[in-house]
C-alpha positions as CSV (number, residue, x, y, z in Angstrom):
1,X,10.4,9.5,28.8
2,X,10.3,9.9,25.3
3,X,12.6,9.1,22.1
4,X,15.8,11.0,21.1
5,X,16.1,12.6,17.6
6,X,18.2,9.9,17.0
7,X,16.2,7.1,17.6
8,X,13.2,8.5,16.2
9,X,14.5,9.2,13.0
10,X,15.3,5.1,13.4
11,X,12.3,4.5,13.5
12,X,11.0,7.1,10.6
13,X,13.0,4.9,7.9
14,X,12.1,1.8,9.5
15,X,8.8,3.4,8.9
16,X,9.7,4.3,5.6
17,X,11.4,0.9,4.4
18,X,8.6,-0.9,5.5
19,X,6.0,0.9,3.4
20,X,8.3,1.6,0.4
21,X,8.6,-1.4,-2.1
22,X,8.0,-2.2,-5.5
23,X,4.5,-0.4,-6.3
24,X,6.2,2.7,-4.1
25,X,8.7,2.2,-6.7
26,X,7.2,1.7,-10.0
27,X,4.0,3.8,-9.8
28,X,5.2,7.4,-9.7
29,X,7.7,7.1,-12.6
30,X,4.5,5.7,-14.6
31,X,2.7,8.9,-13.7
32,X,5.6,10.9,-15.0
33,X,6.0,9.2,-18.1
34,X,2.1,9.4,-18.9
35,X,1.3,12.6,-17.4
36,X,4.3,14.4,-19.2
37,X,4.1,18.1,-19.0
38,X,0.4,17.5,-16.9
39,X,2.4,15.9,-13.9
40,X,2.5,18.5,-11.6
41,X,-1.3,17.9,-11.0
42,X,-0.9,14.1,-11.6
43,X,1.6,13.9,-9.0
44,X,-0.7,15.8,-6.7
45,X,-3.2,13.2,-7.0
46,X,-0.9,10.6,-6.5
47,X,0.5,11.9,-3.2
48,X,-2.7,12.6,-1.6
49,X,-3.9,9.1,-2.4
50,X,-0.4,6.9,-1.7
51,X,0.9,9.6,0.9
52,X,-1.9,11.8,2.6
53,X,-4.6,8.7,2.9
54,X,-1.7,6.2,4.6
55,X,-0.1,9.2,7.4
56,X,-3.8,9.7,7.8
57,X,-4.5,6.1,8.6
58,X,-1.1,5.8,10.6
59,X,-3.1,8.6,12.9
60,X,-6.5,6.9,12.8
61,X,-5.5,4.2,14.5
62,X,-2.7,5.3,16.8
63,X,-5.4,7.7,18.4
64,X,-8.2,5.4,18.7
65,X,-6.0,2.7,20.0
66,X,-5.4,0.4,17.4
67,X,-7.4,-0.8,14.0
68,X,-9.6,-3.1,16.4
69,X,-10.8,0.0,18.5
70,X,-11.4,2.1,15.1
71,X,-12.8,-0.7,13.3
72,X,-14.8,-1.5,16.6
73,X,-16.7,1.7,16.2
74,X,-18.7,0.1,13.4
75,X,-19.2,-3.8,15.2
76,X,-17.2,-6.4,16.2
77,X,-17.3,-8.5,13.1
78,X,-16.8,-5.3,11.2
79,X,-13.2,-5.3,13.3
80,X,-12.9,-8.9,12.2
81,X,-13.8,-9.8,9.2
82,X,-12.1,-6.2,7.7
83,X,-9.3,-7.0,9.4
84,X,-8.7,-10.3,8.0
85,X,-9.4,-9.6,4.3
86,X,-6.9,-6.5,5.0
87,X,-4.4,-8.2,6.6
88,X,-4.6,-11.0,3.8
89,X,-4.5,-8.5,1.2
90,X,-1.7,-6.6,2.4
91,X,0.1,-9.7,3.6
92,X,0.3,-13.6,1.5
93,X,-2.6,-13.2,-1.2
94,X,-1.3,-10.3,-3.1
95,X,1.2,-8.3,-1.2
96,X,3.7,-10.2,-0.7
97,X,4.0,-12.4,-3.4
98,X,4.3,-9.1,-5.4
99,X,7.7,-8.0,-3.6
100,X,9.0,-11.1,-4.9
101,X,7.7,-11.5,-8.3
102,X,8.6,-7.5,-9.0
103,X,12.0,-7.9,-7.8
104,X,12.4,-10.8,-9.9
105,X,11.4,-9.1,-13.1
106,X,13.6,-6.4,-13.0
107,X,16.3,-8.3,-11.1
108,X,17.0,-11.2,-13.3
109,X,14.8,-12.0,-16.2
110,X,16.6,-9.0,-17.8
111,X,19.5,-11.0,-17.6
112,X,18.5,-15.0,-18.4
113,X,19.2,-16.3,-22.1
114,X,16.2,-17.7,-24.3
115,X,16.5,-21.5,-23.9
116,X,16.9,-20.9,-19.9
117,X,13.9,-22.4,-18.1
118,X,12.2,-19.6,-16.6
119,X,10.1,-21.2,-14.0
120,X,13.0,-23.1,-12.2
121,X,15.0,-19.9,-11.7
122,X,12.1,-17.9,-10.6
123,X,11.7,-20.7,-8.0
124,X,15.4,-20.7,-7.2
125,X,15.1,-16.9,-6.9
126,X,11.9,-16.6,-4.4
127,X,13.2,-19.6,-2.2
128,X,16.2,-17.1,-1.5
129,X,14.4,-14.0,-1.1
130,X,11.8,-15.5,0.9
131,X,14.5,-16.9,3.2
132,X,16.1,-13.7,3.8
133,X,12.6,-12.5,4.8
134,X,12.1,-14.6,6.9
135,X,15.3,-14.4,8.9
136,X,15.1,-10.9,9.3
137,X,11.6,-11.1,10.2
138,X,12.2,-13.5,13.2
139,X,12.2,-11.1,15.4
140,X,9.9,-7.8,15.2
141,X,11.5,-6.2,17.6
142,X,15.0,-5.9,16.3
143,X,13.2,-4.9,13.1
144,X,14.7,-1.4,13.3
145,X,18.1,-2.6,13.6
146,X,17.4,-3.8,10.2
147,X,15.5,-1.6,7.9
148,X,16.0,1.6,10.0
149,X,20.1,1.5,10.0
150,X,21.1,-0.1,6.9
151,X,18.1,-1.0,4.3
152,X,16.0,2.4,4.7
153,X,19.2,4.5,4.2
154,X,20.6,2.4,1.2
155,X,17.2,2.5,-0.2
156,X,17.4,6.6,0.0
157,X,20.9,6.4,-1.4
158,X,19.9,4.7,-4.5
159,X,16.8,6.7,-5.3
160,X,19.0,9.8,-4.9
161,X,22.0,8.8,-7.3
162,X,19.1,7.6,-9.4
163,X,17.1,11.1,-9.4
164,X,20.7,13.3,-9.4
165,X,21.4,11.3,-12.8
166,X,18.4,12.8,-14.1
167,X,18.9,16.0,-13.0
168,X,22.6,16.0,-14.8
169,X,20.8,14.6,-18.0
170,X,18.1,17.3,-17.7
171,X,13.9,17.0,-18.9
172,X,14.2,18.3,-22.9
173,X,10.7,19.0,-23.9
174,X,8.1,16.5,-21.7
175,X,5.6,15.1,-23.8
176,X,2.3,15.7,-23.8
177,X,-0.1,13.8,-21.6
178,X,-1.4,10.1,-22.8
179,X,-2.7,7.2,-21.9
180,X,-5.1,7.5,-18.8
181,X,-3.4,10.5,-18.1
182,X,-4.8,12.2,-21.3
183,X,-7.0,14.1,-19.3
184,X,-8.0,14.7,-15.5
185,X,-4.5,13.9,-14.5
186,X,-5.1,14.8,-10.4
187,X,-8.3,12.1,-10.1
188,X,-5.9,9.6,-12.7
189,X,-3.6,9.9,-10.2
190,X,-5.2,10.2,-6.6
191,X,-6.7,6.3,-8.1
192,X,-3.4,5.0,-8.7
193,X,-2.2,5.7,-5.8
194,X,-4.4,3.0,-4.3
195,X,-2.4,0.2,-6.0
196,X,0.7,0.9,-3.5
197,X,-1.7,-0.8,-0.9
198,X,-0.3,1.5,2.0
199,X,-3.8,2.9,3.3
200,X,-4.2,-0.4,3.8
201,X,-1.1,-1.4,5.4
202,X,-0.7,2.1,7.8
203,X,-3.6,0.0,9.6
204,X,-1.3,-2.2,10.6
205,X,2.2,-1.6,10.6
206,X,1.7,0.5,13.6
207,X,1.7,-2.9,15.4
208,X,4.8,-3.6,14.4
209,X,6.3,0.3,15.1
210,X,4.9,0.1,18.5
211,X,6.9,-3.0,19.7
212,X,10.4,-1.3,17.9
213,X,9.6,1.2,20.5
214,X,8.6,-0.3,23.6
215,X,11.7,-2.0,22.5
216,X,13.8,1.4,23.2
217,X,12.1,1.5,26.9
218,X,9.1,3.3,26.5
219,X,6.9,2.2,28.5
220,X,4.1,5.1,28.7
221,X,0.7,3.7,26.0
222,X,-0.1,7.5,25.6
223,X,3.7,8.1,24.3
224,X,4.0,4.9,22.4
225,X,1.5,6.4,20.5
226,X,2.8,9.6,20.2
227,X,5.6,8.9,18.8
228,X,4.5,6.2,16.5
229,X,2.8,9.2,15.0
230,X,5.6,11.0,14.6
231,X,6.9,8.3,13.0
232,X,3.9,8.0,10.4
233,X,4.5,11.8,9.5
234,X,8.2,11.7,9.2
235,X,8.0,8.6,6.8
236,X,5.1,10.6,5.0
237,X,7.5,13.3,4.4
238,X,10.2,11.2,3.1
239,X,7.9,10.0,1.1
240,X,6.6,13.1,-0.4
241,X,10.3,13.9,-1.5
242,X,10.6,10.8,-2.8
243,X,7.5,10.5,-4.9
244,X,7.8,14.0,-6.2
245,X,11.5,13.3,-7.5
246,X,10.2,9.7,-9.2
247,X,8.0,11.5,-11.1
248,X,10.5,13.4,-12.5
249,X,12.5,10.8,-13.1
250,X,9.2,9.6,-15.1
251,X,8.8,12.8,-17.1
252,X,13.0,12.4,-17.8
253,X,12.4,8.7,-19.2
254,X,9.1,10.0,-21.0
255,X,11.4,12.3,-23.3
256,X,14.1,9.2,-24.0
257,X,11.7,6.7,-25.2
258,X,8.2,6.8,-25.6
259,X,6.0,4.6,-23.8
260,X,2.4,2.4,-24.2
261,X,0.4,3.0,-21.9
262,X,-1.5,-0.5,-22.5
263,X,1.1,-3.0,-22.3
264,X,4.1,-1.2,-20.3
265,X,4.3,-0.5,-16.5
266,X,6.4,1.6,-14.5
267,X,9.3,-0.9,-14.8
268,X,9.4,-0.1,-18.3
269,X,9.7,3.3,-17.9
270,X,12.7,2.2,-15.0
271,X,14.4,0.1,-17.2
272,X,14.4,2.5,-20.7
273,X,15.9,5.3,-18.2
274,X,18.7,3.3,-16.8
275,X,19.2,1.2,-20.0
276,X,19.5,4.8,-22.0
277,X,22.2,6.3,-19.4
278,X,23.8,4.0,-17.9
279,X,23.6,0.6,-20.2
280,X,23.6,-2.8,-18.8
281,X,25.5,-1.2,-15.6
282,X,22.2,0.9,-14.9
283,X,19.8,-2.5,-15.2
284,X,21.9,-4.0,-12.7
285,X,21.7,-0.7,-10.3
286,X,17.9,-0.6,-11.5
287,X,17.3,-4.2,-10.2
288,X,19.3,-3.8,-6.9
289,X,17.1,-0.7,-6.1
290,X,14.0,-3.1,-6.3
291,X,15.5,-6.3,-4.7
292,X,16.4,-3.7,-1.6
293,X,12.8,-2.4,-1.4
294,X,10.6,-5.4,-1.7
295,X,12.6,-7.4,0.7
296,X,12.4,-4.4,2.9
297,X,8.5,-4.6,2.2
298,X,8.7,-8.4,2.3
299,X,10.0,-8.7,6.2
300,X,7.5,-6.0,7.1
301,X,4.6,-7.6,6.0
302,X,5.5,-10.9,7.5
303,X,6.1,-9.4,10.8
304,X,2.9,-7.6,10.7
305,X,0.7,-10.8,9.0
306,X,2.7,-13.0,11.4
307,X,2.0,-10.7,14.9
308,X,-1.7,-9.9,13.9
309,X,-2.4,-13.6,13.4
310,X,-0.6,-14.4,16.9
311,X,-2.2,-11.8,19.1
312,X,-5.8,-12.9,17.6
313,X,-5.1,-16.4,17.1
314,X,-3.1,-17.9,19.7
315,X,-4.1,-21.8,19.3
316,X,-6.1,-23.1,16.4
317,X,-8.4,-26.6,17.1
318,X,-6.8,-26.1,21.0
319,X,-3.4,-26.2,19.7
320,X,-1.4,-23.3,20.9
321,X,0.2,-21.7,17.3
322,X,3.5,-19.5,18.0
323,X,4.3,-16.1,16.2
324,X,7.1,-18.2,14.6
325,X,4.8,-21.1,13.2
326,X,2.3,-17.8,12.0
327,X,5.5,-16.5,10.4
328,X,6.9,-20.0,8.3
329,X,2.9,-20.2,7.0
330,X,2.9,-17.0,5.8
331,X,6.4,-17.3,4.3
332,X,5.5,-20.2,2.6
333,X,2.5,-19.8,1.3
334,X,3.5,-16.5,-0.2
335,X,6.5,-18.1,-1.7
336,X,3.7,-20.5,-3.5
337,X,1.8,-18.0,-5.0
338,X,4.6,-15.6,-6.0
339,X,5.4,-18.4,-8.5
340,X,2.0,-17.9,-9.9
341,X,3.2,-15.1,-12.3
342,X,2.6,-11.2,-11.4
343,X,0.5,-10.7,-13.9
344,X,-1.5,-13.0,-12.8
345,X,-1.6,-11.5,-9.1
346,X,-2.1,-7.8,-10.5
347,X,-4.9,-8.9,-12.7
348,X,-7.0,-10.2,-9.2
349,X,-5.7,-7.5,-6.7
350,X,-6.8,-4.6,-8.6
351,X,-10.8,-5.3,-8.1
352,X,-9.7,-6.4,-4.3
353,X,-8.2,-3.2,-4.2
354,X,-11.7,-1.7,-5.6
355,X,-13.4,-3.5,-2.8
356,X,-11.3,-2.6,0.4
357,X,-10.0,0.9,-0.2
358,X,-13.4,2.8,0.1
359,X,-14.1,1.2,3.2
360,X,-10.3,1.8,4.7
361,X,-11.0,5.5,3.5
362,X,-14.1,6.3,5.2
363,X,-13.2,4.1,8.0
364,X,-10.4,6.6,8.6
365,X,-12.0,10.0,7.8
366,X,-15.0,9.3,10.0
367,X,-12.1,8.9,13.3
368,X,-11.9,12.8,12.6
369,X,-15.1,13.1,13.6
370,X,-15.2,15.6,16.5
371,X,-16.1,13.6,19.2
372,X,-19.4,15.2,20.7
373,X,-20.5,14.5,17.2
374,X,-19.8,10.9,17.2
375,X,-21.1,10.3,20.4
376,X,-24.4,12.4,19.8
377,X,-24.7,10.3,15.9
378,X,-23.4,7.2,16.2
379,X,-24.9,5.4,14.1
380,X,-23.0,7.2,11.1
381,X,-20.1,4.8,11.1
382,X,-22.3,1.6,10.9
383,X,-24.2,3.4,7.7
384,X,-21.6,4.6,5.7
385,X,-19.1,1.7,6.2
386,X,-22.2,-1.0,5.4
387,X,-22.9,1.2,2.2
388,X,-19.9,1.7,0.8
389,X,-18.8,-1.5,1.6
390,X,-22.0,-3.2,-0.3
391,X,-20.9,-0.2,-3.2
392,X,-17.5,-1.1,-3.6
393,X,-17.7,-5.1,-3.1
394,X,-20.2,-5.0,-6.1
395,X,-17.6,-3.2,-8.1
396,X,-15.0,-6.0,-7.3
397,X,-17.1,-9.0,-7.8
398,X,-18.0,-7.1,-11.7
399,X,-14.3,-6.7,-12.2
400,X,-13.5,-10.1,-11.0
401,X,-16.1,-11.4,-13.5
402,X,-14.6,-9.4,-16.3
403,X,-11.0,-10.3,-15.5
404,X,-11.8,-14.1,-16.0
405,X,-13.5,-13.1,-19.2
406,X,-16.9,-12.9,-18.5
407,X,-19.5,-10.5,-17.9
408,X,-23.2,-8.5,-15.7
409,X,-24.6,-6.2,-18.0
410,X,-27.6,-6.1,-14.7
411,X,-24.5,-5.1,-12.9
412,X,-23.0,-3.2,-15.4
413,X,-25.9,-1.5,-15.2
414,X,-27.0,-0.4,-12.1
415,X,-23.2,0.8,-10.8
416,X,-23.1,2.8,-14.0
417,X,-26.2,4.7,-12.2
418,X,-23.8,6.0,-9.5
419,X,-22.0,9.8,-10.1
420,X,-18.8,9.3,-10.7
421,X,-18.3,5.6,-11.2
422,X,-16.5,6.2,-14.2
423,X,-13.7,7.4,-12.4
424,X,-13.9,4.5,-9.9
425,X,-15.6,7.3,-7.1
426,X,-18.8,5.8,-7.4
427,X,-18.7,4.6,-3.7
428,X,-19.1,8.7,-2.7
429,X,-23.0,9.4,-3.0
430,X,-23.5,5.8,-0.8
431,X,-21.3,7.3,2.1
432,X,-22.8,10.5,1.5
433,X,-26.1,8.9,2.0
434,X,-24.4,6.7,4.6
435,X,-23.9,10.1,6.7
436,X,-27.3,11.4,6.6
437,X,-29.0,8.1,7.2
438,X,-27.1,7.4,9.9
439,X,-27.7,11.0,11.2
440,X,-31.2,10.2,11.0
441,X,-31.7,7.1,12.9
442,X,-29.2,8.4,15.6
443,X,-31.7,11.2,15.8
444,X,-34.9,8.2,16.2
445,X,-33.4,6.0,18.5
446,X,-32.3,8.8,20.6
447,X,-36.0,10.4,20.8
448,X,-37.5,6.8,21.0
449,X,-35.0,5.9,24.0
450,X,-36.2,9.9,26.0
451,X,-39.7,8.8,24.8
C-alpha cells in the first residue's frame, strides 16, 4: 500500500509549513537586497546550504532509520547528547521563541504608538500565539489536517501575490553587491543559509511526518520511509521555487530603498517593499505572511520537541511524563524566553549555530558512505564527528565570549590557524583529517584483530 498523489502532496506542504517560518522568510530577500546584481550566485549558495543540506538530512535519517541509528554510528552518547542540544536548539532555547518574537516585530510593533508599553503587549501577543500552538499541536497526528490543507497552501498564496507584485513593478537597475555580499557571494550565502536552522530540524521532523502517515494506514516501516522521502524532496522543491522568487523580491526592494547591511535584516528589506507598493495595507499583508509561517513553524517544533522528549523520556524521578505534559513545558518555557527580546536570542544562537551545524553536516554526508566502505573503515565516523565537533564547539564558545563583550586572543589565535576559518569553514581540514585518521586506525585494529 502506498500513498495517493493526493495525500502525498498533503503531506509535502505539511512538510513544507513545518520547515518554512520566519528565517525561511526573511533570509533570502536579505541576500537579494545585498547581493544585487551578484545574486544569482548568492542565491546558489543559499539554496544548497538552507535547501540541499536539509532534503539531504530528511534522507539521512529516513534510510538509516532514524537520527538515533545515524547518530548511533558514532556512539551512543554521541546519539544522545547531539540529539538533545539539537532538539533544544531547534525547539524552546532559540527556535521557537524566534517564531514568536519575529512574528511580533513585523506583526505589531509596526503598528503600536510611542507612549504604549511595549513589553505588556508583546506578552499579550505571545500568550495568544503560543496558545494557538499549542492547540494545534495537541495532536501530531492530525498535524496534516492543519498545516497541509489550509496553512501550507495560504502560506504559498501569500508569497505568490507577494512575488507577482514584484514582477508587475519590475527590477530597474539592481545595485551593486554590498555588505557581506561585496564579494564571494555563493560561500556568503551557502553560510547564511545555516541560520534557517533546517539541517538541523530535517533530523527530526521526520518523526513527526512518519506518524501523519502511519496515520493514512500505512503500515509497511520500509514504505513509511519511502514516502517520507518523497516528502522531504517535494517540500525541497517547493522550497527551491520559493527561495529563488524571495530573492528576487530582495533584488526588487534593493532598487526601492537602499539598505545597511549592519543594522537592517531581512524584515527591513520586507517591510520597505510592501510599505513602497502597497502602503500601510502591504505592512498588514507583510505581517500576516509571517504570523502564518512561524505559527506554522511554532506547532511543528512543539510536536517534534514534545514527541522526541516522550519516546526517550517517558517518566522522570519514576514519574511517568505524558507527550501532553512534554508539550505545556515546552510551550511555556518558550513563551518565557520569547519575551526575552530577539535580539537578544539571535545574538546567542548564531555561535550555537557555529557549534552544531558542522557536526549535523558531516553526520549526514558520511550516511552516503557506500556501505562496504563503512563497514571495512568504521572508525571514520567516530574521527571526524569528535574533530569537528572539538573544531566548531571552540568557535562557539570564542563567539559566545565575544558576544558578551569579552575576548581569547590564545583562541583567537589558534582557530585563525585553520584554512578557511575566515569564512567560518574552518571545521573542513579537521574532518578531512577526521577521514584519514579514522581510515588509519580502521586499517590497525583490523590487522591487530587477524594478528
Amino acid at each position: 500500500m502506498q500513498l495517493t498523489a493526493r495525500q502525498r502532496l498533503m503531506m509535502t506542504f505539511t512538510f513544507f509549513s513545518m520547515f518554512f517560518g520566519a528565517g525561511n522568510l526573511i533570509f533570502p530577500p536579505f541576500v537579494g537586497a545585498q547581493a544585487g546584481a551578484a545574486t544569482v550566485p548568492a542565491a546558489i549558495g543559499f539554496i544548497v546550504s538552507a535547501v540541499g543540506l536539509p532534503v539531504l538530512g530528511v534522507l539521512a535519517v529516513t534510510f538509516a532509520g532514524g537520527f538515533d541509528a545515524l547518530a548511533g554510528r558514532v556512539s551512543p552518547r554521541c546519539s544522545l547528547f547531539l540529539g538533545l542540544a539539537i532538539i533544544l536548539t531547534i525547539g524552546p532555547c532559540f527556535a521557537i521563541p524566534r517564531t514568536a518574537t519575529t512574528s511580533f516585530e513585523m506583526m505589531v510593533t509596526p503598528f503600536l504608538a510611542q507612549d504604549t508599553s511595549r513589553g505588556t503587549v508583546q506578552l499579550a501577543y505571545s500568550l495568544v500565539f503560543f496558545a494557538l500552538a499549542f492547540v494545534f499541536a495537541q495532536h501530531p497526528d492530525k498535524l496534516s489536517k492543519v498545516l497541509g490543507r489550509f496553512m501550507g497552501p495560504l502560506l504559498l498564496f501569500l508569497i505568490t501575490a507577494l512575488f507577482i507584485a514584484c514582477l508587475v513593478r519590475g527590477t530597474g537597475i539592481p545595485s551593486a553587491p554590498s555588505g557581506d555580499y561585496a564579494t564571494n557571494q555563493m560561500a556568503r550565502g551557502f553560510l547564511d543559509g545555516y541560520q534557517t536552522m533546517d539541517l538541523l530540524a530535517a533530523l527530526y521532523f521526520g518523526i513527526v511526518i512518519s506518524v501523519n502517515i502511519r496515520a493514512q494506514g500505512i503500515a509497511n516501516e520500509t514504505q513509511v520511509r519511502r514516502e517520507t522521502a518523497i516528502a522531504g524532496l517535494g517540500t525541497g522543491a517547493l522550497l527551491v521555487v520559493i527561495y529563488g522568487a524571495l530573492s528576487y523580491v530582495g533584488v526588487v526592494s534593493g532598487t526601492l530603498a537602499a539598505i545597511d547591511p549592519v543594522s537592517d535584516t531581512g524584515a527591513t528589506v520586507l517591510t520597505n517593499l510592501t510599505s513602497s507598493m502597497f502602503g500601510t495595507a502591504g505592512a498588514v499583508f507583510l505581517g500576516a505572511v509571517f504570523v502564518v509561517a512561524c505559527l506554522n513553524v511554532c506547532t511543528g517544533l512543539i510536536c517534534t520537541c514534545a514527541t522526541y522528549f516522550h519516546e526517550r523520556f517517558r517518566s522522570v524521578a519514576g514519574r511517568p511524563v505524558s507527550y501532553r505534559a512534554w508539550q505545556v513545558l515546552f510551550t511555556v518555557f518558550s513563551l518565557v524566553v520569547s519575551n526575552a527580546g530577539l535580539s537578544a536570542i539571535i545574538k546567542v544562537s548564531v555561535p550555537v549555530l557555529a557549534a552544531l551545524y558542522p557536526i549535523a553536516i558531516v553526520l549526514v554526508l558520511l550516511a552516503f558512505i557506500p556501505r562496504t566502505l563503512a563497514c571495512q573503515f568504521p572508525l571514520v565516523y567516530g574521527w571526524v564527528v569528535m574533530l569537528v565537533a572539538i573544531t566548531s564547539f571552540a568557535t562557539c564558545i570564542d563567539s559566545l565570549v565575544a558576544v558578551f563583550g569579552g575576548s581569547l586572543p590564545w583562541l583567537d589565535a589558534t582557530l585563525g590557524m585553520l584554512p578557511l576559518q575566515h569564512y567560518q569553514l574552518g571545521w573542513l581540514a579537521p574532518a578531512a583529517i577526521g577521514v584519514l585518521m579514522g581510515i588509519i586506525d580502521s586499517s590497525v585494529r583490523c590487522h591487530r584483530a587477524i594478528g
